[in-house]
VONU-395271 format. One record per residue (C-alpha): chain; x, y, z; residue in three letters; residue number from 1. Coordinates in nm, 4 decimals. Each point is the difference from the previous one (the first is absolute). Example, Ala and Ser with C-alpha at 12.3 -4.5 7.8 and 13.67 -1.06 7.14 Angstrom:
2
 tidren       c1       c2       c3 koldo drenba
      A   1.2300  -0.4500   0.7800   Ala      1
      A   0.1370   0.3440  -0.0660   Ser      2
! end
This chain:
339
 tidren       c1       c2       c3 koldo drenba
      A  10.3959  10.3750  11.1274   Unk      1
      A   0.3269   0.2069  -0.1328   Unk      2
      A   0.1784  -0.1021   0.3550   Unk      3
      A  -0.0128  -0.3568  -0.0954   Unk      4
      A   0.2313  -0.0171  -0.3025   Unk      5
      A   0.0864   0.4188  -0.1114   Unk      6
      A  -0.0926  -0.0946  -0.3899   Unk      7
      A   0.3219  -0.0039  -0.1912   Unk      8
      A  -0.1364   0.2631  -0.2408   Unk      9
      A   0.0040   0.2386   0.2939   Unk     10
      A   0.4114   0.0880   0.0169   Unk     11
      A  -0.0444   0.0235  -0.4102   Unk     12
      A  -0.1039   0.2825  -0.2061   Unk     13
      A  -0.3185  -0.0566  -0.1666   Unk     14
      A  -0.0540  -0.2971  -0.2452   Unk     15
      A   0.0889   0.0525  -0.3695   Unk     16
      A  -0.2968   0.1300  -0.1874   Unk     17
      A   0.1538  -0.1493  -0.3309   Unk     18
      A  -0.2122  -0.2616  -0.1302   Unk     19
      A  -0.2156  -0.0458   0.3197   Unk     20
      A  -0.4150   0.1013   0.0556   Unk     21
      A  -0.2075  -0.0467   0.3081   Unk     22
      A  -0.3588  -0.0035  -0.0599   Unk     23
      A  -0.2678  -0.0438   0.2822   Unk     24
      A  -0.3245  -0.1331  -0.1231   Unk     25
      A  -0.3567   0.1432   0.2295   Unk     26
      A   0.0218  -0.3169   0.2540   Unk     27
      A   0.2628   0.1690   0.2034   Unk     28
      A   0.1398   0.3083  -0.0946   Unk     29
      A   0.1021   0.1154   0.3218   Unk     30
      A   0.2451  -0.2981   0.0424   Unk     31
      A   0.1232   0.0482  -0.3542   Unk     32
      A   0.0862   0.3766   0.1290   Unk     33
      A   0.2038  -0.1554   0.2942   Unk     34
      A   0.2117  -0.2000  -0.2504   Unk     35
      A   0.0552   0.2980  -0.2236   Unk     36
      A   0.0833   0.2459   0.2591   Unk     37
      A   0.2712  -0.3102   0.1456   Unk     38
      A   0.1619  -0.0553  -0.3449   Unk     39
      A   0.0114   0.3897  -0.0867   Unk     40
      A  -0.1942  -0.0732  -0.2864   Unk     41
      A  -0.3363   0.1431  -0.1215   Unk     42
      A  -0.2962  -0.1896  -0.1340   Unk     43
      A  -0.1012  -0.0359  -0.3552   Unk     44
      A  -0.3369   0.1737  -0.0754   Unk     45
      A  -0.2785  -0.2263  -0.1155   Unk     46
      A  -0.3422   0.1004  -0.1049   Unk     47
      A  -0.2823  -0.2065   0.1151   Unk     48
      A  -0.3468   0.0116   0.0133   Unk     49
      A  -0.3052  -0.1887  -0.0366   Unk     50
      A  -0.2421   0.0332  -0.3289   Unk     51
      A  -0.3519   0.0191   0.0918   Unk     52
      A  -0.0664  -0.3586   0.0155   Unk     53
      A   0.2443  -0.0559   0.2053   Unk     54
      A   0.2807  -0.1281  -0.2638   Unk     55
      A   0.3310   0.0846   0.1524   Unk     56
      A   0.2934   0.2343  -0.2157   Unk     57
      A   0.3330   0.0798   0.0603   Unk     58
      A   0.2386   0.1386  -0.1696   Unk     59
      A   0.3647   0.0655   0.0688   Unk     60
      A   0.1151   0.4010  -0.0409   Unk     61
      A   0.3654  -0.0050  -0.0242   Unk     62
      A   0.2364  -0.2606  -0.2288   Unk     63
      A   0.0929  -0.3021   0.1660   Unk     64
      A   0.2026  -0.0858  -0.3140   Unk     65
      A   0.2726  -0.2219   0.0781   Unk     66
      A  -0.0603  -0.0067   0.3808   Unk     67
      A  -0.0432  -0.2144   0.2712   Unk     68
      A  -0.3087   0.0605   0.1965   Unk     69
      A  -0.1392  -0.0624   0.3112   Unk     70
      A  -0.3710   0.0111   0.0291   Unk     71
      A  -0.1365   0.0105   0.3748   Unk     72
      A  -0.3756  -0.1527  -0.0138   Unk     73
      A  -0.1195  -0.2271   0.2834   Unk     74
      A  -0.3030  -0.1992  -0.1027   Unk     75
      A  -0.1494   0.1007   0.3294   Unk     76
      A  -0.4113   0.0658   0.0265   Unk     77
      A  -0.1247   0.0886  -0.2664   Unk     78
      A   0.1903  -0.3021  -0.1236   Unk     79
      A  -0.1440  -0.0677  -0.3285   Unk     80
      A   0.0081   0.4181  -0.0411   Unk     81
      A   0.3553  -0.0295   0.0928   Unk     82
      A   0.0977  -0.2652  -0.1925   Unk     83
      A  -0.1276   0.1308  -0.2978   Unk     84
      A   0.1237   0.3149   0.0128   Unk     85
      A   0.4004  -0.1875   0.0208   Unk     86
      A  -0.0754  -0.2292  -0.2539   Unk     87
      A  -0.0914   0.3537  -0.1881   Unk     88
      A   0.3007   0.1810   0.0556   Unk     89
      A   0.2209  -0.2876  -0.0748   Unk     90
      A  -0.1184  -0.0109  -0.3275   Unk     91
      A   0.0011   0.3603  -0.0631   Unk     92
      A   0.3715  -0.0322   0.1505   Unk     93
      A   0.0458  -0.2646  -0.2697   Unk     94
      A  -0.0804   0.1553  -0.2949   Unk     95
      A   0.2168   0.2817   0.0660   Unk     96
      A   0.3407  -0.2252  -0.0064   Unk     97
      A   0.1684   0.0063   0.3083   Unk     98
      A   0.2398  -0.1895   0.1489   Unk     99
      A  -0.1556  -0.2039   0.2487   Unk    100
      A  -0.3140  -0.0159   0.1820   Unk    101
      A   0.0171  -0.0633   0.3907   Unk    102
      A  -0.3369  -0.0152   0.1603   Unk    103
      A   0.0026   0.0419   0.3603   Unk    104
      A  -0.2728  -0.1164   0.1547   Unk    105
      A   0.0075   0.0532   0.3733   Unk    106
      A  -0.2968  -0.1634   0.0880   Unk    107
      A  -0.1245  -0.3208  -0.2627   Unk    108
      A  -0.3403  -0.0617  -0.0373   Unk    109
      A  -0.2039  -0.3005  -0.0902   Unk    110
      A   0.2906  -0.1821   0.2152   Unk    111
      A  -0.2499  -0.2069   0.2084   Unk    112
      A  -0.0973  -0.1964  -0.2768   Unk    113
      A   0.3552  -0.2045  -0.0483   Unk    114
      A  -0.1828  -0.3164  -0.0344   Unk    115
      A  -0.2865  -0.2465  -0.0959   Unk    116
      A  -0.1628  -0.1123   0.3234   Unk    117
      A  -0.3488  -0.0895  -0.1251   Unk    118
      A  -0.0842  -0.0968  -0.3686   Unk    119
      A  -0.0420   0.2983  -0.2538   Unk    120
      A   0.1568   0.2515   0.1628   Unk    121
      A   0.2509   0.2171  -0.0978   Unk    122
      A   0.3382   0.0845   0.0400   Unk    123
      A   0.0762   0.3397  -0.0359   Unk    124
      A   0.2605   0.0762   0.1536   Unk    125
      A   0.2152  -0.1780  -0.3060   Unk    126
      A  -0.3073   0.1958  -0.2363   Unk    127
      A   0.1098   0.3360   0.1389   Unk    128
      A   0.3897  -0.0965  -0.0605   Unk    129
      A  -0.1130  -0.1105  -0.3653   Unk    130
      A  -0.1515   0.3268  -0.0474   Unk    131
      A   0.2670   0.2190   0.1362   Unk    132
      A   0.2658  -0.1927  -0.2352   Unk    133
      A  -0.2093   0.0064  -0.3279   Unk    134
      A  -0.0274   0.4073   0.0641   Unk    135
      A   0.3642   0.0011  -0.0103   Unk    136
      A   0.1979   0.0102   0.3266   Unk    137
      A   0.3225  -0.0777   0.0007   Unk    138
      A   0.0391  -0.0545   0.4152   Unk    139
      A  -0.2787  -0.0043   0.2767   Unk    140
      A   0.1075   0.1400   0.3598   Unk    141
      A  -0.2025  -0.0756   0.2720   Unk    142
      A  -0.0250  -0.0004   0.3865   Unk    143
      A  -0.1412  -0.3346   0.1609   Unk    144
      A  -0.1753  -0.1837  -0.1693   Unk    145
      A  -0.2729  -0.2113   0.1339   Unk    146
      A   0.2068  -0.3102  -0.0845   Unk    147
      A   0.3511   0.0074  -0.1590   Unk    148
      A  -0.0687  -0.2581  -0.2362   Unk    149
      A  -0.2193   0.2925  -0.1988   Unk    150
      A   0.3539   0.0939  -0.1364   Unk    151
      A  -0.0069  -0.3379  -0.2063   Unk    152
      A  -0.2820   0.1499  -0.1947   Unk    153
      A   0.2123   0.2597  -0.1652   Unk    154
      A   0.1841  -0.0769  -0.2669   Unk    155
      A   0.2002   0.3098   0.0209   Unk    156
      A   0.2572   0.0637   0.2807   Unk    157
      A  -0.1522   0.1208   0.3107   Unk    158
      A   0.1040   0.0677   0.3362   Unk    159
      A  -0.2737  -0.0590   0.3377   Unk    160
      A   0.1758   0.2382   0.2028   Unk    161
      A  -0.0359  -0.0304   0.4049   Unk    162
      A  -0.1178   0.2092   0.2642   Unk    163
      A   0.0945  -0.2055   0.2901   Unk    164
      A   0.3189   0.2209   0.0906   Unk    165
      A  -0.2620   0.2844   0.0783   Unk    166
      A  -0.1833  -0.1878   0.1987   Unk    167
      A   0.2663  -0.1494   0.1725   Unk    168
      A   0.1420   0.3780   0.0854   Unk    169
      A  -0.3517   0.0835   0.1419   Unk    170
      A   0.0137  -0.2801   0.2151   Unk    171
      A   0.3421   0.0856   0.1218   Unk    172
      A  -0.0718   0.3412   0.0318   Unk    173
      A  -0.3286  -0.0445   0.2451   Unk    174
      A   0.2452  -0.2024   0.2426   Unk    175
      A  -0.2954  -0.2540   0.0548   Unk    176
      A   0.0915  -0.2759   0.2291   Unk    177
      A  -0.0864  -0.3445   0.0084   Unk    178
      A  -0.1215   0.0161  -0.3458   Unk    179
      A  -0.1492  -0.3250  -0.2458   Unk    180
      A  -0.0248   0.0648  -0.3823   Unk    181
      A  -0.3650  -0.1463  -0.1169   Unk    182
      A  -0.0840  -0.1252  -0.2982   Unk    183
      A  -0.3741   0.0498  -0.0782   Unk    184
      A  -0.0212  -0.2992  -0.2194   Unk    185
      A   0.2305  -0.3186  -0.0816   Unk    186
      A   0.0683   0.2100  -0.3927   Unk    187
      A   0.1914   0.2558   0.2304   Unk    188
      A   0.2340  -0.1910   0.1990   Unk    189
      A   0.3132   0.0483  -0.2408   Unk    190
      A  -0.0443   0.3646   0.0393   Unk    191
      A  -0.0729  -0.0379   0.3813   Unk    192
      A   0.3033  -0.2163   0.0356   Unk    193
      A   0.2461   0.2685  -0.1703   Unk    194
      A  -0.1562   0.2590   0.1912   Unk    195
      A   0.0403  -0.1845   0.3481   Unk    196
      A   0.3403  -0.0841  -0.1167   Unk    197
      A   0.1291   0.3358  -0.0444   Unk    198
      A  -0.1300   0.1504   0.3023   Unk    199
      A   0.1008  -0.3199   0.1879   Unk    200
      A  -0.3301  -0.1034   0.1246   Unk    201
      A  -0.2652  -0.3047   0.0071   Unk    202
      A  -0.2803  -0.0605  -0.2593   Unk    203
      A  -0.3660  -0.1197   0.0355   Unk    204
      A  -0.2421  -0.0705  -0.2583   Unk    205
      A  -0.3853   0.0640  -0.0241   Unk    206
      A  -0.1805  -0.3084  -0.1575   Unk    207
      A  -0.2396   0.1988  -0.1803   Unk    208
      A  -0.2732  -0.1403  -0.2329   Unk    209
      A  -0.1031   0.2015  -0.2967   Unk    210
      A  -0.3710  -0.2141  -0.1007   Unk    211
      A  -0.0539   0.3305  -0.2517   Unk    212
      A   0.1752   0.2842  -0.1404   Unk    213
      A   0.0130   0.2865   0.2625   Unk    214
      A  -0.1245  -0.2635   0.2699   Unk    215
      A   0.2214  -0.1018   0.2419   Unk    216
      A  -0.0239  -0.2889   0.3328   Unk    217
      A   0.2655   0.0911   0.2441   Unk    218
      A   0.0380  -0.3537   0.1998   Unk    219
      A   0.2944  -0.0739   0.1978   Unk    220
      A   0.3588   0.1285   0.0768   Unk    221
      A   0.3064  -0.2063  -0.0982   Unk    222
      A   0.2642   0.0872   0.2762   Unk    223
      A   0.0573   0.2272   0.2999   Unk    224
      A  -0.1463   0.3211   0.0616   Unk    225
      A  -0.0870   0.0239   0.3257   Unk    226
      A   0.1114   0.2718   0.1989   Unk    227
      A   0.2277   0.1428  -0.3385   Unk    228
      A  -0.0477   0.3321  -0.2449   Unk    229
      A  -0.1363  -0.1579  -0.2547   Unk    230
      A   0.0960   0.1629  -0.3875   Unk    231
      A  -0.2195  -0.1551  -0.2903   Unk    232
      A   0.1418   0.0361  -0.3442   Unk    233
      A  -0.1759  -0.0183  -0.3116   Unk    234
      A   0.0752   0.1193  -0.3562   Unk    235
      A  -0.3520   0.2065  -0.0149   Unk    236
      A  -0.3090   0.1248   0.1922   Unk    237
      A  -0.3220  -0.0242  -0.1757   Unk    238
      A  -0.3217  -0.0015   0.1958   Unk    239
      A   0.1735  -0.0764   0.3101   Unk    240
      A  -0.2084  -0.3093   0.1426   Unk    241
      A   0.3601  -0.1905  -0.0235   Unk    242
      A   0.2046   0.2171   0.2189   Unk    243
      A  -0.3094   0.1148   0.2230   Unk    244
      A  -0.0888  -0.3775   0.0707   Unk    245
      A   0.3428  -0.0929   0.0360   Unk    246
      A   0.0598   0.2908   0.2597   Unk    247
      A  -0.3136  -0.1205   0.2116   Unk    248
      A   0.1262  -0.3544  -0.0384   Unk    249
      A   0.4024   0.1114   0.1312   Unk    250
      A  -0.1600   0.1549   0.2766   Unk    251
      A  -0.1952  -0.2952   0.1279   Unk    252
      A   0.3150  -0.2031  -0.0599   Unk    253
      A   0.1570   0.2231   0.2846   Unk    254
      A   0.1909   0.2570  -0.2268   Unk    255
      A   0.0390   0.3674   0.1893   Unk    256
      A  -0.0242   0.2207  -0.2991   Unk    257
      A  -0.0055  -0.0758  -0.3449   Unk    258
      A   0.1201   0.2029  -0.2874   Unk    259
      A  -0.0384  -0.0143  -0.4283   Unk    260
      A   0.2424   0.0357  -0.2298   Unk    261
      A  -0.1793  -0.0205  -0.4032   Unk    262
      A   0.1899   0.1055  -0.2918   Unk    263
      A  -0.3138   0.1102  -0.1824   Unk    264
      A  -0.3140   0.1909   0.1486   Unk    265
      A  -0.2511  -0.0652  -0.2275   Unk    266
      A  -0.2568   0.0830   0.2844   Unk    267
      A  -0.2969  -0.0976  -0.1725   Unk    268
      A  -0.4360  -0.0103   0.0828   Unk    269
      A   0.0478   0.0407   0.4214   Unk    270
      A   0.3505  -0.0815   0.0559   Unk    271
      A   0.0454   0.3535   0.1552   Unk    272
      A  -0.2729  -0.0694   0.2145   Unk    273
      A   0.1133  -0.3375   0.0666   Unk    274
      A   0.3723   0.1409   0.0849   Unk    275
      A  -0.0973   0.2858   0.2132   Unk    276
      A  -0.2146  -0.2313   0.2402   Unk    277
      A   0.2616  -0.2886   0.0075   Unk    278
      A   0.2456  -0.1046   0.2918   Unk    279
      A   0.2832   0.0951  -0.1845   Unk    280
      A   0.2454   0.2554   0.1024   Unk    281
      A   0.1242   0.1274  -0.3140   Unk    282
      A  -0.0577  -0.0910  -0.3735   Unk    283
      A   0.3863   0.0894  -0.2390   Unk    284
      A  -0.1120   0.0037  -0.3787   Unk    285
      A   0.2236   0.1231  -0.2402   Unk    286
      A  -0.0750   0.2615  -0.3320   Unk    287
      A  -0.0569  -0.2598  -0.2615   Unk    288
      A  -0.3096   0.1030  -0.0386   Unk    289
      A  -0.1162   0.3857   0.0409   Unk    290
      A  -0.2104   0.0271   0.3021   Unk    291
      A  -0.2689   0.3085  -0.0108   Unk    292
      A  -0.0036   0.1660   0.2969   Unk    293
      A  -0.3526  -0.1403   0.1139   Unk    294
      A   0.1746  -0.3034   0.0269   Unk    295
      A   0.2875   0.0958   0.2560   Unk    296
      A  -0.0712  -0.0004   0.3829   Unk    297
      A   0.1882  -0.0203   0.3100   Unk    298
      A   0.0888  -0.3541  -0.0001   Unk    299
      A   0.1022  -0.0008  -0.3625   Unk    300
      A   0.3791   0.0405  -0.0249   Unk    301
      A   0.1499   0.0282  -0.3233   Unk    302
      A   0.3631  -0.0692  -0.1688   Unk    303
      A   0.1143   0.1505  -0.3282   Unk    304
      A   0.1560  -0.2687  -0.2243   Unk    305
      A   0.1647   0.2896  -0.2144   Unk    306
      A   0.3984   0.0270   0.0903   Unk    307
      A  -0.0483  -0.3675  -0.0281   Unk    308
      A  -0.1998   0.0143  -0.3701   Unk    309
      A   0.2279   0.2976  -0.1004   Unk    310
      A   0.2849  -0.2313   0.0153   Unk    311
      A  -0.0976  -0.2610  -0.1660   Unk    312
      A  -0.0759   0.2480  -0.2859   Unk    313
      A   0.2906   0.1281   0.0407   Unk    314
      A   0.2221  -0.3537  -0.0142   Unk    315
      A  -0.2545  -0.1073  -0.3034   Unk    316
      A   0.0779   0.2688  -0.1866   Unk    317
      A   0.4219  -0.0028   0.0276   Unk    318
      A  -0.0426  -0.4128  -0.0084   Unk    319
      A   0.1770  -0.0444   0.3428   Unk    320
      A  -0.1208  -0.2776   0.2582   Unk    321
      A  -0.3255   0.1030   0.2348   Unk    322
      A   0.1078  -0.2696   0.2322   Unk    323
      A   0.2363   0.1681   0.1756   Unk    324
      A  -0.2460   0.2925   0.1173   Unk    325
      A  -0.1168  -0.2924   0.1883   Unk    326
      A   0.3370  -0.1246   0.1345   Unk    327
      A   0.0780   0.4347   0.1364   Unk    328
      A  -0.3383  -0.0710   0.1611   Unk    329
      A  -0.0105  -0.3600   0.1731   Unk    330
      A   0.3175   0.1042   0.1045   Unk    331
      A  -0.0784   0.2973   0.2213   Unk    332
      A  -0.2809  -0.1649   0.1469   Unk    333
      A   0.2294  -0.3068   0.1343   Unk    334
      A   0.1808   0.2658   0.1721   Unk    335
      A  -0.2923   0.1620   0.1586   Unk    336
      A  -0.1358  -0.3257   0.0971   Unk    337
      A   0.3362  -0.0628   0.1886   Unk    338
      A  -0.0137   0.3220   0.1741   Unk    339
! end
């Protein structure tokens, strides 16, 4: 994705190692690597390892003593494992007086839950935020989150940052015709809306009925389809009975081909199963969360979010606005959708 936007940091010399540490957690090391290797920067050692029943240590190997640092740890599957192990490492970090404590957390768990819907339940998407402020963050960066309004939770700065301008240079870049951004659920409009906008395109929504978690009653199409490539966009795959029904459901509505775009590929029980046999052309995921190589097949296309998170580092570290990374990018694609 470097031919989008050329990452500023590439016509510098490498990024000041003065008061700076990178340190990947075990949730996604190889997309900590990719951020390292962009910034010219190497990561931190940490130490950690499991005692024997199962307690999680970690320990950090080199001083972080008046530092600002980065710690790359999606809460991705195992998500409690995950979780723990941040929450872990922040307070290691901590107790070792640094500067400030950026967590980066590609992919945020426990998301789903943003909200009482039936009585005694939980919300733990604001417990998780709780959690990850009491260890002693300082600033939370993040890629799509489930809803925006998770950000409200924090009561440290954080920024939700967007991986719409990707997708929007895949679409370009596939020179699909007759194209209609879906929405697999009413929750996804905004993002379907943006989407459709900047690729200058229609939208259609899914009315989708959720009776239990994981459970999902695809029932009717709200606009037109028929005879168009249709692109649903969502912020995650999970077990993929959304997008598969949705698919089937676009193609009885008269669509030619339909394609998914999902930030994060959970891929969880039979979604591979369920993706592999679907009607769908091609599935674009991004690297938020690590995917083993059992879980990769030839439908399965996937986008590296790290110039983009490198940046964003980058500008949090020298305290210069991230918005503008965005502004270099929407602006490139207006010009390719002109062409």
């Amino acid at each position: 994705m470097l031919s989008l936007w050329r990452v500023n940091q590439l016509g510098r010399n490498n990024m000041s190692l003065n008061h700076f540490k990178l340190i990947s957690g075990t949730a996604n090391r190889k997309l900590a690597q990719e951020v390292s290797k962009i910034l010219g920067v190497p990561l931190t050692q940490v130490e950690c390892k499991r005692f024997s029943d199962g307690e999680l240590y970690c320990r950090i190997l080199e001083s972080v003593r008046g530092c600002n640092v980065f710690i790359i740890q999606p809460t991705s599957p195992d998500v409690t494992h995950n979780l723990m192990e941040l929450l872990i490492m922040v307070d290691a970090l901590k107790r070792s007086s640094p500067n400030k404590i950026t967590a980066v957390v590609p992919y945020y768990g426990y998301a789903r839950q943003d909200k009482k819907i039936k009585p005694r339940e939980p919300i733990t998407a604001k417990l998780v935020a709780d959690m990850i402020t009491t260890s002693g963050v300082d600033r939370l960066i993040t890629f799509d989150l489930h809803v925006s309004q998770i950000q409200g939770f924090f009561n440290i700065p954080s920024d939700n940052m967007e991986i719409l301008p990707l997708f929007a240079e895949y679409i370009i870049g596939k020179k699909l015709r007759d194209i209609v951004i879906v929405s697999p659920d009413a929750g996804g409009t905004t993002r379907a809306r943006a989407l459709a906008k900047t690729v200058n395109a229609p939208i259609a929504i899914v009315d989708k009925r959720r009776p239990e978690q994981n459970m999902v009653a695809v029932e009717n199409i709200i606009g037109d389809v028929n005879g168009k490539t249709a692109i649903l966009a969502d912020d995650m795959i999970d077990t993929a009975g959304s997008v598969v029904e949705a698919a089937k459901l676009l193609k009885r509505h008269g669509a030619k081909k339909v394609y998914a775009l999902a930030t994060h590929a959970i891929l969880s029980g039979s979604a591979i199963e369920r993706l592999k046999g679907s009607e769908i052309e091609e599935i674009v995921v991004t690297n938020t969360i690590e995917l083993p190589e059992a879980k990769k097949f030839s439908k399965l296309k996937v986008i590296s979010v790290a110039p983009l998170l490198a940046e964003t580092i980058r500008r949090t570290h020298e305290g210069t606005p991230v918005e503008s990374i965005y502004s270099a990018m929407y602006e490139k694609l207006r010009k390719k959708v002109k062409k």
